[in-house]
C-alpha positions as CSV (number, residue, x, y, z in Angstrom):
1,X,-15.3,-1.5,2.8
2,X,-12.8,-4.4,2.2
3,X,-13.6,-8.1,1.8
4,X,-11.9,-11.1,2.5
5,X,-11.9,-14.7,1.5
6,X,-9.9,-17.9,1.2
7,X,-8.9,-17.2,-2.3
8,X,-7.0,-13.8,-1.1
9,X,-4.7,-15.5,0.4
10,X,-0.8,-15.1,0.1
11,X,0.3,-17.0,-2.5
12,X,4.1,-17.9,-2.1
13,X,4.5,-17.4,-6.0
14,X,2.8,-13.3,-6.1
15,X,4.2,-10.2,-5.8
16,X,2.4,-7.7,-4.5
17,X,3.5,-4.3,-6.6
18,X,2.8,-1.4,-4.7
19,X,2.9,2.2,-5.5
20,X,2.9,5.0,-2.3
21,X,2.1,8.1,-3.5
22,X,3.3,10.6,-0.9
23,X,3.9,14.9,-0.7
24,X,7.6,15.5,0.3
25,X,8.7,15.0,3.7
26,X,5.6,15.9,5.5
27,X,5.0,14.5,9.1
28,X,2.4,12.3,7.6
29,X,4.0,10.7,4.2
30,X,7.1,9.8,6.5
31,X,4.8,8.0,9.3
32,X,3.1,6.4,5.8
33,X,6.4,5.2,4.5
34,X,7.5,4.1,7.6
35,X,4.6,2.1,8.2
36,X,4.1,0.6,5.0
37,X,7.5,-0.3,4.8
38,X,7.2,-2.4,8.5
39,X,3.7,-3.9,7.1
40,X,5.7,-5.1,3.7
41,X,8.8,-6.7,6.1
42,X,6.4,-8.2,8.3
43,X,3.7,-9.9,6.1
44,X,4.8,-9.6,2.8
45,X,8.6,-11.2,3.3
46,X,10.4,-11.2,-0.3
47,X,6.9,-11.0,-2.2
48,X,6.5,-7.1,-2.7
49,X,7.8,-4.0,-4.4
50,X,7.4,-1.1,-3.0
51,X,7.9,2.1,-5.1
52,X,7.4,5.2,-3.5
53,X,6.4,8.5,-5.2
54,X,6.7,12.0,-4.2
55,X,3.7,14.1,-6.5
56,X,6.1,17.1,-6.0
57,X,8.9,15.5,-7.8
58,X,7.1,13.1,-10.0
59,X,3.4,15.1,-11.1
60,X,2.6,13.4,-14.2
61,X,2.5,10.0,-12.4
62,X,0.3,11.7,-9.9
63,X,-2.0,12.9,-12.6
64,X,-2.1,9.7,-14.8
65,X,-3.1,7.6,-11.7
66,X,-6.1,10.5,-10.9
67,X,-4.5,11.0,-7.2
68,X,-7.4,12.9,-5.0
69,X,-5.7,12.5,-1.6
70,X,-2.9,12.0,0.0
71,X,-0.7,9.7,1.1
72,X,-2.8,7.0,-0.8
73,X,-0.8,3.5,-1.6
74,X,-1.8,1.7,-4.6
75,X,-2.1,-2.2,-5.1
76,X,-1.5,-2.8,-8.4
77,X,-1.2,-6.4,-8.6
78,X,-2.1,-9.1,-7.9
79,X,-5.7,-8.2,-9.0
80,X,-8.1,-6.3,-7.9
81,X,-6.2,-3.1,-7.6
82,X,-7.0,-1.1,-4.5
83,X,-6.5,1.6,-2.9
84,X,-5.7,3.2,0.8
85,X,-5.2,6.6,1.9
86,X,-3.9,7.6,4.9
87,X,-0.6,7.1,7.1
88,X,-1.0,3.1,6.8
89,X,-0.9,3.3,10.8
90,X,-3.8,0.9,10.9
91,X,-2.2,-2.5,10.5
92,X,-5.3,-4.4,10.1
93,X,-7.4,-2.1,8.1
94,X,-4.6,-2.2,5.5
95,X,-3.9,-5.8,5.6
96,X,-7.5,-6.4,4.9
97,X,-7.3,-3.5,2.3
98,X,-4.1,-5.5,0.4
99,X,-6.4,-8.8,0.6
100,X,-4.7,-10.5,3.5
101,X,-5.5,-11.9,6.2
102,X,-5.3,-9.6,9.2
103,X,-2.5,-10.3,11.9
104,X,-3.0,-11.7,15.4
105,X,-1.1,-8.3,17.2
């Protein structure tokens, strides 16, 4: 489903802006926060922004994005944008999903 190449990798200079969608403080948007938060720390150093959205508190940011599940995190930039759902407990798959290259765990 994702792809990989040379030209995907992590540029000092980028920021990765990310958006997790997530409903309240369910079992699985905590495990997705948590996780995504560790992925960011790990591989992403100083080069991210995470913002983190609750549909219950924030709907019309829900709705303008055309969320269909959840939790679902959103790479907005650097191009393309892409998009994971689930509890982001899969290290590689969403490495490879952000356009990096996946870690040696």
């Amino acid at each position: 489903m994702y792809s990989f190449n040379d030209d995907d990798a992590l540029n000092e200079n980028e920021v990765y802006v990310l958006r997790l969608f997530v409903t309240g403080a369910s079992p699985n948007s905590i495990r997705a926060i948590t996780n995504i938060k560790k992925i960011c720390e790990t591989h992403l150093k100083d080069n991210y922004e995470l913002e983190i959205i609750d549909v219950y508190q924030q709907p019309t940011i829900a709705e303008s994005e055309q969320i269909i599940a959840l939790p679902l995190l959103i790479k907005k930039s650097p191009s393309p944008e892409r998009r994971l759902i689930g509890d982001m407990r899969d290290t590689q798959k969403v490495l490879r999903g952000l356009g990096l290259p996946a870690a040696d765990l």
